[in-house]
N, C-alpha and C positions, 0 to 999 in steps of 0.2 A: 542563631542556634539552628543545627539541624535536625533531620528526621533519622535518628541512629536507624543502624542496620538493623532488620527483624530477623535472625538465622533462620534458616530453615531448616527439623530437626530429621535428621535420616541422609541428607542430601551426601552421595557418592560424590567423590572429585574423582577418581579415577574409572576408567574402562573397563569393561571384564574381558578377560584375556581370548584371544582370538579363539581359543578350541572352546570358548562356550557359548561360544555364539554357531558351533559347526553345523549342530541341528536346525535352521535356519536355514532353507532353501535360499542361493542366490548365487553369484559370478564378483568376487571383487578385485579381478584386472590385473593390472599390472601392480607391482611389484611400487610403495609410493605415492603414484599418480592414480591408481587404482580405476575406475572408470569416469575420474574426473573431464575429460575433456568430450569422451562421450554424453555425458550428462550436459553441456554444455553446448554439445553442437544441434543438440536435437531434444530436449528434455521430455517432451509429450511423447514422442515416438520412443523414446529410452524406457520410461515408465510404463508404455502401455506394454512393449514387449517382456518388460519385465512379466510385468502383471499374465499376460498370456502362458511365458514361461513358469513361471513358479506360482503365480495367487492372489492372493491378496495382502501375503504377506512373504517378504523379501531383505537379503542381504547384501550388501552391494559397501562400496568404500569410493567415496570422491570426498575434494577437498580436505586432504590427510586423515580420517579419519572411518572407520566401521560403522555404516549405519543401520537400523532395521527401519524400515519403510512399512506403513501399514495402511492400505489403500480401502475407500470406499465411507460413505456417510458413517458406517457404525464404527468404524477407526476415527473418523471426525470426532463423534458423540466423545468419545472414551476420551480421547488425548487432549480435546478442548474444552467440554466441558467441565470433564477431569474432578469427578464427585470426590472421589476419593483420595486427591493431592497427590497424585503419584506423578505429575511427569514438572519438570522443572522449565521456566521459559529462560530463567534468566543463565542456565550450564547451555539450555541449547541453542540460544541465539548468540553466547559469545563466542562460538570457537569463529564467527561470522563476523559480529559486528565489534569485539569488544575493545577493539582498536580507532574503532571510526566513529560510533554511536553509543559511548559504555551509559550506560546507567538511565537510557530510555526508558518510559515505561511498558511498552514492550519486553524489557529485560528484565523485569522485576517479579518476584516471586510470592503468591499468598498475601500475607500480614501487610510486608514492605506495600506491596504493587494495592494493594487495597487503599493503605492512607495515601500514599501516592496519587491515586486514580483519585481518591474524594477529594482532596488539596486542586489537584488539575481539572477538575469535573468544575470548579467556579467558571474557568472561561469560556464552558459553552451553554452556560445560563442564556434564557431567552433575554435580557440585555445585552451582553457583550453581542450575543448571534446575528441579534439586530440591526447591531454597528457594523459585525462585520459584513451582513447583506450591503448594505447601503453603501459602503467601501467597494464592495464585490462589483456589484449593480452599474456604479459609474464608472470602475477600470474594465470591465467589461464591456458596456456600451461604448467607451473610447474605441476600444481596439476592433471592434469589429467593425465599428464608422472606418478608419483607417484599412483595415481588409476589404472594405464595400467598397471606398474608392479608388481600388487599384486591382481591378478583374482580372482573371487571366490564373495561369498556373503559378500558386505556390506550394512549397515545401512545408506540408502543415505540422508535424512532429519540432522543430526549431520555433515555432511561432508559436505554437502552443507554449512550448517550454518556456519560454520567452514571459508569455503573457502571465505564466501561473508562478513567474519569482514572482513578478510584479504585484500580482495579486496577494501572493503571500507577505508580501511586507510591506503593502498598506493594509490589509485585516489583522493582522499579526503582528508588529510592528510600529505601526501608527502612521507610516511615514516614509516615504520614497528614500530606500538606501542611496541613491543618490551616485557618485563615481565610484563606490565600491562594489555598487551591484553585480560588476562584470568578476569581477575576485570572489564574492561569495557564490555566484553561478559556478562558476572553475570548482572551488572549492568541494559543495555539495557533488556535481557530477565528479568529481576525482575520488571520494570517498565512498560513494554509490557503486562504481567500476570498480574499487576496491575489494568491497565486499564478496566479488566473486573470482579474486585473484589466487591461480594457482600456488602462487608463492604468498604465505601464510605470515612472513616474517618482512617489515620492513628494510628489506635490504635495499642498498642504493641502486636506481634506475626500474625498480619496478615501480609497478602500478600500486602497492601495499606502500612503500614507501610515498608514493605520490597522495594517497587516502590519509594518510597519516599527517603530510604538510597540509591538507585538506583542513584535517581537523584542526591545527592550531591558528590557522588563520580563522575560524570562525569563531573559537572559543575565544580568542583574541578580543573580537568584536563584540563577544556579547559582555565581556566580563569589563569593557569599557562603557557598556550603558547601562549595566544593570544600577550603578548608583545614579545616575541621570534617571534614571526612570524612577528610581521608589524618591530622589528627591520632591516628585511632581503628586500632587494629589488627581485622580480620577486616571483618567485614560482607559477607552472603552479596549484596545487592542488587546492582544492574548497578553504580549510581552510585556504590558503593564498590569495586566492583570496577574500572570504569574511573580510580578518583582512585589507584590504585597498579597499575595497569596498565603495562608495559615493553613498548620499542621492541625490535627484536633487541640492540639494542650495550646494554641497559641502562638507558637513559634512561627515565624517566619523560612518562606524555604531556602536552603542554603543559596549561596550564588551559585553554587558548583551544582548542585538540584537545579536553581534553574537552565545553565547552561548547557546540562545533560539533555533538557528535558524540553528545549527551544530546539536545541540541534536535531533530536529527533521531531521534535514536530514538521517544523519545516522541510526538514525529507520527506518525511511523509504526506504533507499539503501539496509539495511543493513535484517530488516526483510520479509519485505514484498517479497523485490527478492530474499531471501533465500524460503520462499513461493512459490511463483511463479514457480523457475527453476525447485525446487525439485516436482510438479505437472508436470513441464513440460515433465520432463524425465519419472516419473512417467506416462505418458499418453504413451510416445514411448515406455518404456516396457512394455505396456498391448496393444501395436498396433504393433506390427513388420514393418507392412506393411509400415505403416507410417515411420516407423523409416529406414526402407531402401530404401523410397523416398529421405526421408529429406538427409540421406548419400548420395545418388547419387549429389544431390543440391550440396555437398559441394564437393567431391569430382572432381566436375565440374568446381569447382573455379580454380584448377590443380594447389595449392599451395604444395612445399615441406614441410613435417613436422614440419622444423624448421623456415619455413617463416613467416614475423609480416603478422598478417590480418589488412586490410585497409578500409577505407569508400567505396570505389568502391567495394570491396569485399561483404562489410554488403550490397549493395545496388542488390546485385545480390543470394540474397536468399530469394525470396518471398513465397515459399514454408515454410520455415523456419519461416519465420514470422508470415503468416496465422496459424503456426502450435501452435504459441504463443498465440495468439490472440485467439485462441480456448480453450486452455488451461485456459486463464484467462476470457473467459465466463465460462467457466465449474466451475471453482471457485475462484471468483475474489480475489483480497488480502486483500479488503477490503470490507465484503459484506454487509455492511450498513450503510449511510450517515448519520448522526444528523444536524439539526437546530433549529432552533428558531425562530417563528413569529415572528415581529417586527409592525403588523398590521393585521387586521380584512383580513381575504382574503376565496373567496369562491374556492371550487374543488369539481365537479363530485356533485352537488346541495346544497355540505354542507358546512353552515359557519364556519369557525374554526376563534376563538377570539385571538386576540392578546395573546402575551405570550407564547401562546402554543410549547411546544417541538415540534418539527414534524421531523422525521423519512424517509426517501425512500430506497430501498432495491434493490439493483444490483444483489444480489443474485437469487432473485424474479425474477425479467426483466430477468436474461438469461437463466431463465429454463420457461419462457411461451412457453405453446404449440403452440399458435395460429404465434409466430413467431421465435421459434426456432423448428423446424419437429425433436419429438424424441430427445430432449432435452437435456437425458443423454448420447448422441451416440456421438464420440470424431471424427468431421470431420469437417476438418479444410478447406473445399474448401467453407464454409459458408461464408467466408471469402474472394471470390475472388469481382474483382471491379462490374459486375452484380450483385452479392448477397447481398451488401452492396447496391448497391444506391436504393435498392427495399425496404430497413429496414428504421424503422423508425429512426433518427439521434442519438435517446437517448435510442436504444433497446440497446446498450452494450457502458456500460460506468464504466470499471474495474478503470480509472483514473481521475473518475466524471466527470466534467462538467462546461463551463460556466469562469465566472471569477479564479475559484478556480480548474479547470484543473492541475493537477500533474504537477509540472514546472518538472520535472525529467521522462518525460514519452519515449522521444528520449535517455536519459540514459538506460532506462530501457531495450531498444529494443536495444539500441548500446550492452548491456552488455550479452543480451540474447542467437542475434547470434553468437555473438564472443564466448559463451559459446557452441554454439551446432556446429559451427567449429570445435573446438580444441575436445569435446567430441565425436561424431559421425567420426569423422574422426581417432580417437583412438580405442573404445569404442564400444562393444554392449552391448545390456541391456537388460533385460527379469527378471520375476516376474516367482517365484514357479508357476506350473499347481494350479487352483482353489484360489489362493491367491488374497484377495480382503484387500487393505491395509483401517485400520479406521481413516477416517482421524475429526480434530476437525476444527469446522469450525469459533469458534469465538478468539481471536478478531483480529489475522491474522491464514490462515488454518494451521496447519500442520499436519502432521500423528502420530496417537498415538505411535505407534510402531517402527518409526525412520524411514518406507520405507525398507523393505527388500526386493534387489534387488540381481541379479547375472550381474558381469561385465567379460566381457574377452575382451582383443585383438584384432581387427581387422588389 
């Protein structure tokens, strides 16, 4: 039995037509293509000029569609925390994903995204979390033993990636995918690259077409374990925990719920924190200083090389964390939110009509000057408990906001310092003199060029 659909009552399927959106300062392009490839070649530079030109609030059209943009913390507040139900996740994240990723919880609306979230909220109970440290912990200390004994320059963006399927499907999982690993890698990155494909329609030889065979090779795989797994009593992993997972009346969740709802997990474990870590280290070899703080921090913990790291452990590197935290201001994983009106609502003097797509940009909020001093400068003490309660609530929100907060966001941090443990206590890192890696920023970052790093020994 499944979780019927909760409607949402008011919700527009259609756009309001271009001349009511005319009072709305902004430029939307060409004819179609609108400023889609502009938004694409440069996203932060696109935004901030917007922002200079028209405000903080703006019109613009990429990816087939008319959107209103509304930039800064108190656009955050509004549209994420969203008091009064007005903006829709699951209209504004499908014109996006709803080919590649439908029925994440990401994509879910109110009522729905609520039992959803409680049903999903089991697997990051401090049990499963446990199991998956301890999973974490030892495919971690593999692989960095393995980077220890082979010094010299590698390509850290592919290794990273690398490490964090891995990771993701023994914590998630249970269990080394095994010779299919290299298919569901393909697969996830084909449907990811999707998601910011010009052509909207899977036609044959595009990249939307490619996101699309993406997906059925994954849903393939999981709709072949999910009876293997609820056959099985226990299992600490997510994927066994969501295949006996219960709605409130009881019901178990569909297979098609859990398939939706693995597939987005694992993008999001699996990309985003291959993002993220590969930035993060990426910031410690372009900061020394930093990075022989944050060793000191671990080294402090006074664990032998071959000892598991523990929650008491992760709760004793706040250095570490703030160093995180900085990292994903400087470029979050996701640097810009979609919605959907669902009602007439005014911002900053102007009405915006039901229907309307509407846009806010994390990317935006963490490089304003007025509350980040020197924006692009990687200093993680912005981050201590005074600098935070001085900041407005919704100046940095790399994990959104509001009802639709990252249920994975204490994963994220569990899996991060556990990574700058075992790495920083192995590991130094350092970037060629004058090397400034190019990274791309849409639609999770990563560096064109793979990250070329230098690693030795410590």
């Amino acid at each position: 039995m499944s979780m019927p659909s909760v409607a949402s009552p008011g919700v527009p399927f259609t756009s309001p037509r271009r001349n009511q959106l005319t009072h709305i300062p902004g430029d939307e392009g060409w004819p179609i293509i609108g400023k889609t490839f502009q938004v694409l070649a440069d996203p932060k530079g696109f935004v901030e000029a917007a922002a200079r030109k028209y405000g903080p609030v703006y019109r613009t059209h990429s990816f087939g569609q008319t959107n209103v943009v509304l930039l800064g913390p108190e656009a955050n507040e509004l549209v994420l925390f969203d008091q009064q139900k007005l903006f829709s996740s699951t209209h504004g994240w499908n014109h996006v994903l709803e080919l590649l990723f439908p029925r994440g919880l990401m994509l879910l609306d109110f009522d729905e995204h609520r039992l959803h979230r409680k049903a999903l909220s089991v697997a990051f109970k401090s049990g499963p979390m446990k199991s998956y440290l301890g999973e974490l912990d030892k495919g971690i200390a593999a692989r960095i033993a393995q980077w220890r004994a082979k010094p010299g320059t590698m390509q850290l963006y592919p290794a990273m990636k690398q490490l964090t399927l891995d990771l993701a499907a023994t914590s998630f999982l249970g269990a080394d995918i095994g010779p299919e690993v290299n298919q569901i890698n393909l697969a996830f990155a084909d449907m990811v690259a999707a998601s910011i494909a010009p052509i909207r329609r899977p036609l044959p030889g595009t990249q939307m077409a490619r996101g699309v065979a993406g997906r059925k090779r994954v849903v393939t795989y999981f709709r072949e374990q999910i009876p293997l797994r609820r056959a099985r009593d226990g299992g600490e992993d997510l994927f066994s925990q969501l295949c006996h997972a219960t709605h409130e009346d009881g019901a178990l969740l569909s297979e098609q719920d859990i398939i939706d709802h693995m597939s987005f997990l694992m993008m999001a474990a699996h990309d985003t924190l291959t993002s993220s870590l590969t930035s993060f280290i990426g910031e410690l070899a372009a900061h020394p200083d930093w990075q022989q703080r944050l060793r000191e921090e671990v080294l402090a913990l006074g664990l032998s090389a071959d000892a598991p790291t523990g929650f008491d452990d992760l709760e004793k590197m706040p250095l570490s964390e703030m160093a995180f935290k900085e990292t994903l201001r400087i470029r979050p994983p996701v640097p810009s939110l979609p919605r959907y009106a669902m009602r007439d609502f005014t911002f900053k003097g102007y009405t915006i009509p039901a229907g309307t797509p509407v846009g806010v940009n994390p990317l935006y909020t963490h490089h304003m000057h007025d509350i980040w001093p020197e924006p692009d400068r990687f200093d993680p003490l912005r981050f201590t408990e005074d600098a935070q309660r001085n900041r407005h609530r919704f100046a940095w929100v790399p994990f959104g906001g509001g009802a639709h907060m990252c249920l994975g966001l204490h994963f994220a941090y569990m899996q991060a310092k556990c990574f700058a443990r075992h790495f920083l206590q192995n590991i130094a890192v350092s970037l060629e003199p004058g090397y400034k890696p190019p990274w791309q920023a849409w639609p999770i970052p990563k560096p064109r060029d793979g990250l070329k790093v230098t690693v030795k020994a410590v």
